[in-house]
N, C-alpha and C positions, 0 to 999 in steps of 0.2 A: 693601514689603520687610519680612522679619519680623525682631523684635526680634532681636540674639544673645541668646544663653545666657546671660553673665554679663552686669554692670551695674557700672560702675564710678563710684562712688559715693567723695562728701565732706557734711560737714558744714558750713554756714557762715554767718556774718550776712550777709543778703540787701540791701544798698542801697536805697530808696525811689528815683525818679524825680529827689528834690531830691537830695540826698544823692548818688546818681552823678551828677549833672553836677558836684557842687563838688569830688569826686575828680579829674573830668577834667580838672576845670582845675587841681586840685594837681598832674596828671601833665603838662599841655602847658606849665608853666610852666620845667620841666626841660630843658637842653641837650641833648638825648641824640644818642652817634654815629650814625654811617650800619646800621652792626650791631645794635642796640636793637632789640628785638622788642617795643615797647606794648603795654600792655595795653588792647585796644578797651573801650570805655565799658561793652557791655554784657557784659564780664567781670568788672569791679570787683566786690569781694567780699572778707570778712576770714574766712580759713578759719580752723574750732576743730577737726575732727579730717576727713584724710585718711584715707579707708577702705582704697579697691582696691577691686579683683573680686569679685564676689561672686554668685552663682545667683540667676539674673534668679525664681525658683521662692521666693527666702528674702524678695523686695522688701517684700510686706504685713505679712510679720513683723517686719523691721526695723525698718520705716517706726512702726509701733505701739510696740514697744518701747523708740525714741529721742522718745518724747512725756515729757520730763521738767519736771517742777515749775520756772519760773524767773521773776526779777523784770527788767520794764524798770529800764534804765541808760543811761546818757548817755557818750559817747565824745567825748573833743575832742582834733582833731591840730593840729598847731602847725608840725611838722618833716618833713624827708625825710630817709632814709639810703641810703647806697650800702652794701650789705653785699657780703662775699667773691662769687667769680665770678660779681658784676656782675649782681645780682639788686638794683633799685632800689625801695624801699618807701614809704608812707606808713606813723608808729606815731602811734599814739595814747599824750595825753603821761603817760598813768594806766592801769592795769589795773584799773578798778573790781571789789569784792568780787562783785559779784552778774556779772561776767561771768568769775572767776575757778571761783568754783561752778557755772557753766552749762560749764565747760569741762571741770572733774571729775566732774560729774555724768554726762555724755555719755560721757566715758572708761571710768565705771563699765560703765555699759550696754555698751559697745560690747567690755568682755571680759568680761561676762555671756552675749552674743552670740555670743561665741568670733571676734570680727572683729577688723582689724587694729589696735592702738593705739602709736603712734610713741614711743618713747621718751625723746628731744630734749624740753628744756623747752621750753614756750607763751613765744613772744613773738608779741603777739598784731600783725599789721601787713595791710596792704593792698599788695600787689605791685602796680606802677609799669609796669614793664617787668624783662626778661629779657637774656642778653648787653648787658648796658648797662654794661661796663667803662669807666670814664673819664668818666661823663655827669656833669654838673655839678647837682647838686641846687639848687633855685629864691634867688635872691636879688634882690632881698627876698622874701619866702615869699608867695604868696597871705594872704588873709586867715584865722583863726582855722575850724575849719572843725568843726562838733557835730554829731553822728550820734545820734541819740535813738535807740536800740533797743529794737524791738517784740516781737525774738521770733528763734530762728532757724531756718535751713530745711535739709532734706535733698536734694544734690543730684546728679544724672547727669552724669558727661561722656562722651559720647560722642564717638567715634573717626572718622577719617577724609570722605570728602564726605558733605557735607548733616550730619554731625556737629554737636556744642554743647552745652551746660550747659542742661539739663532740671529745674528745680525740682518734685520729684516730690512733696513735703509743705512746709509751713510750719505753724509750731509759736508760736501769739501767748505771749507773756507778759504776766505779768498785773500791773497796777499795783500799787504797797504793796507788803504786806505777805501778802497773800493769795497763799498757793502752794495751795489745795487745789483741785484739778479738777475736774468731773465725768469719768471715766470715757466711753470709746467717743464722747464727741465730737469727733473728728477727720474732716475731710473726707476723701473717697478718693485715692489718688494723681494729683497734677496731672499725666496724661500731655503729653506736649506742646506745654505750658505756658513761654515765656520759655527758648524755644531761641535758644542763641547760635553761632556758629562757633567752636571751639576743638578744643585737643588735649590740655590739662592743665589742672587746677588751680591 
């Protein structure tokens, strides 16, 4: 089947293998009602910018242009929240500077780009579950939980059957101090790549 037209596209820290299962278990620790829509394991993700649609013709440009300078940072969550219409989160208990700047920086680019940028401030969390009005957040909490961040990625979701979350680039960061890159070393779009089943971000 051939690709559609457009690509609907987000930005996001991508989870490692350890790191999603300690998510999963901060989301199964949760009471949640019979109405709770979870989030399956292999959708955990902390998104930094929601795109949209965008001309499946503009993907290698984009993908190239959101190659920006950033430093690893350590994330540590502690807590869950229930926020309004029952959208259930994991935050992290800090917004560290270097993932503060990888959030502006990305913003920059993406109305460089002329793409969409939400105007809501950044709080930065990991969604839980969905219609999850009334669900009981964990007590006592799972254990302390640290997310070392490597870098972030740009990614697809795709619509309807056989649909999912396509990580189409990843973007390492670099330890220290050192932001300067070489140029043009980016791998090519991961077609295919750590397809999930989904509908949204």
């Amino acid at each position: 089947m051939a690709d559609p037209p457009t690509a609907r596209l987000f930005l996001a820290l991508w989870p490692g293998s350890t790191v999603r299962a300690r998510l999963a278990a901060w989301r199964d620790a949760w009471r949640w009602p019979l109405a709770a829509e979870t989030t399956p394991d292999d959708r955990l993700h902390l998104t930094l910018h929601f795109i949209g649609s965008v001309p499946r013709s503009r993907l290698n440009e984009i993908a190239a242009r959101l190659d920006v300078a950033s430093r690893r940072f350590e994330l540590t969550f502690g807590a869950a929240e229930l926020w309004p219409h029952g959208i259930a989160v994991l935050r992290p208990d800090a917004t560290p500077a270097a993932l503060t700047a990888l959030h502006d920086a990305l913003r920059e680019r993406l109305r460089a780009l002329a793409l969409r940028v939400e105007d809501t401030p950044f709080k930065a969390h990991v969604t839980c579950a969905r219609k999850a009005a009334g669900a009981v957040p964990p007590a006592p909490a799972p254990r302390r939980l640290r997310w070392s961040v490597r870098g972030h990625a740009l990614v697809e979701s795709r619509m309807g059957r056989g649909g999912g979350y396509v990580v189409l680039r990843r973007y390492p960061a670099l330890a220290g101090d050192g932001l300067q890159r070489a140029a043009g070393n980016r791998p090519a779009l991961e077609r295919g790549k750590r397809a999930a089943k989904t509908s949204t971000p």
